[in-house]
LOTITOR-993458 format. One line per 10 residues: for each residue x, y, z of C-alpha. Coordinates in nm, 4 decimals. Layout:
// residues N
X Y Z | ...
***
This chain:
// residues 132
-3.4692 -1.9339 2.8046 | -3.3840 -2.2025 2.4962 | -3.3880 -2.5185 2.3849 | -3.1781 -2.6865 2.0851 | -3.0432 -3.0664 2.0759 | -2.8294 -3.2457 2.2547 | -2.5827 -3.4938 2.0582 | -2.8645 -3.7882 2.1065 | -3.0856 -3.5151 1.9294 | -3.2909 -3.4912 2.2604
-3.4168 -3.1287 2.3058 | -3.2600 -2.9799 2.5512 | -3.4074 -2.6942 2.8143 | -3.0710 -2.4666 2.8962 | -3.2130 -2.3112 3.1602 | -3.3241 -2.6312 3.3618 | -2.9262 -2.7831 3.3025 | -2.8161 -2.4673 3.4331 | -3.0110 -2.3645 3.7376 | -2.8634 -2.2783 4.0472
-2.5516 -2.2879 3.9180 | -2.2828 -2.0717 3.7634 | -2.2653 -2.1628 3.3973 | -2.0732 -2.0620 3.0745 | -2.2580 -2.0373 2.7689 | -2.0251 -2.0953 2.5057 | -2.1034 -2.0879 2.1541 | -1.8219 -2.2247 1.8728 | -1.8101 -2.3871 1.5568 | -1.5863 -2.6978 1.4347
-1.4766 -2.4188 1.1778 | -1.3343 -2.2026 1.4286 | -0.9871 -2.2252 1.5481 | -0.9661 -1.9911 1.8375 | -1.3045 -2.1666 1.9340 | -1.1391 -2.4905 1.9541 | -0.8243 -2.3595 2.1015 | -1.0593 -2.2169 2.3629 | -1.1996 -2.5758 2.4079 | -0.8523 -2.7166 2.4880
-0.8176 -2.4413 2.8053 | -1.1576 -2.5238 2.9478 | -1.0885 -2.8691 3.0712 | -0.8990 -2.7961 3.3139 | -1.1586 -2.5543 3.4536 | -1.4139 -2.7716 3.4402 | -1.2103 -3.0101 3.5452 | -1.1754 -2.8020 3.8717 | -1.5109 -2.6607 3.9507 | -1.7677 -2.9310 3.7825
-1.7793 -3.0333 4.1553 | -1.8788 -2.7439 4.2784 | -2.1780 -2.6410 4.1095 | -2.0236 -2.4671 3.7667 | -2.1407 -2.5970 3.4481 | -2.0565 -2.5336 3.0826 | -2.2803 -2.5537 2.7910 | -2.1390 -2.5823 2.4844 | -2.3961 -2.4843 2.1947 | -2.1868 -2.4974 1.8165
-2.3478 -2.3206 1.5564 | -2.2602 -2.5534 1.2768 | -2.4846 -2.6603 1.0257 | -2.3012 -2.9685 0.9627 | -2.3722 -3.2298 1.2203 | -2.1236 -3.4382 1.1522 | -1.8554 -3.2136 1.1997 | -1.9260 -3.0519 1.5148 | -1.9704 -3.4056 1.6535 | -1.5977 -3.5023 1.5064
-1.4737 -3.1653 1.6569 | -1.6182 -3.1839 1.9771 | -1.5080 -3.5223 2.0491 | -1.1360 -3.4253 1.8821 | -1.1014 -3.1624 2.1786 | -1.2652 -3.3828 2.4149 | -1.5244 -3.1451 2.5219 | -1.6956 -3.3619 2.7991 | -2.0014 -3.0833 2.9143 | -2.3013 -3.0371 2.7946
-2.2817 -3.0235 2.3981 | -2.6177 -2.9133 2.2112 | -2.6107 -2.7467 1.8802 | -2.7645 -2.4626 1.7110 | -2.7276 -2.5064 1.2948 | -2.8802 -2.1647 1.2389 | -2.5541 -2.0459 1.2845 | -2.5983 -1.6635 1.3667 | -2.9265 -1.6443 1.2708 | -3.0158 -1.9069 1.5035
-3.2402 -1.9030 1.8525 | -2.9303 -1.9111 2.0495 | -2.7292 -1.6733 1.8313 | -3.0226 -1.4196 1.8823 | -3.0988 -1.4610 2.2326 | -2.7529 -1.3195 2.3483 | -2.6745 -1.1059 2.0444 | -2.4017 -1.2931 1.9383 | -2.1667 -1.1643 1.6426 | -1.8965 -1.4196 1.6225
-1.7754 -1.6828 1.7393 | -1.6241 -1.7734 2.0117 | -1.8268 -1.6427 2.2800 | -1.8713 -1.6922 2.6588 | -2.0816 -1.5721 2.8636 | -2.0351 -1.6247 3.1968 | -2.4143 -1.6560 3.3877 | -2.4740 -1.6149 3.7602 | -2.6952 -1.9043 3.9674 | -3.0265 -1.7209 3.8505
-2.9210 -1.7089 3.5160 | -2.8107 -1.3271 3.4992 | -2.5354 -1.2633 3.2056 | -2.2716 -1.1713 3.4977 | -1.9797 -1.1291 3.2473 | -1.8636 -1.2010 2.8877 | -1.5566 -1.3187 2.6953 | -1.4666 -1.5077 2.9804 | -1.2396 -1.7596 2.9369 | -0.9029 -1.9244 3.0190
-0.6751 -1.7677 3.2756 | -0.9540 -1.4860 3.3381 | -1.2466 -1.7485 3.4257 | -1.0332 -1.8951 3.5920 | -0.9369 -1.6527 3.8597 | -1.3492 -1.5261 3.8791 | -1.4532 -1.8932 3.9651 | -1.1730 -1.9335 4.2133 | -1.3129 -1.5458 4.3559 | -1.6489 -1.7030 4.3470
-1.5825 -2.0585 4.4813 | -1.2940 -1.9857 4.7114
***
């Protein structure tokens, strides 16, 4: 359970985007290469299983708002963006314990961490278990 702000800077309730369906939680800053790298190899899974009930939130821990909006639109990250500028100190950072960035964590449909680091060819082949 958390809220931060959407791009509109509309607070945004995770856990009422997410419910009922399998989501990534994926936290990444406009500063971080293998985060945006990561970025690039997630449209095609969304791409694929948006349809069917999987969601990604995207939640950057940049202070600077006008970077992480240039970023995120640079790697055309269409899902749910909000963003956390307390970087690691931040509600979101704390909830899930997170070190560095990036990080996914792959939640079940009632919102149980189900597995982490997911991402890419690996995410892929656990939604298509999961979906298929």
């Amino acid at each position: 359970e958390f809220e931060a702000p959407d791009l509109e800077g509309r607070v945004v309730n995770v856990s009422e985007v997410i419910k009922g369906k399998i989501a990534i939680i994926d936290l990444w800053a406009s500063w971080c290469m293998p985060c945006r790298a990561k970025a690039k190899m997630m449209i095609p899974i969304y791409e694929k299983y948006k349809d069917k009930g999987f969601e990604i939130i995207s939640i950057s821990i940049d202070r600077n708002d006008a970077e992480w909006k240039k970023a995120m639109k640079e790697e055309n990250m269409v899902w749910t963006q909000l963003n956390d500028p307390g970087e690691f100190n931040g509600p979101v950072a704390k909830v899930y314990n997170v070190q560095g960035v990036p990080t996914c964590i792959l939640l079940d449909k009632e919102g149980r961490i189900f597995k982490t680091d997911m991402r890419g060819a690996q995410l892929d082949a656990v939604l298509e278990e999961i979906y298929d």
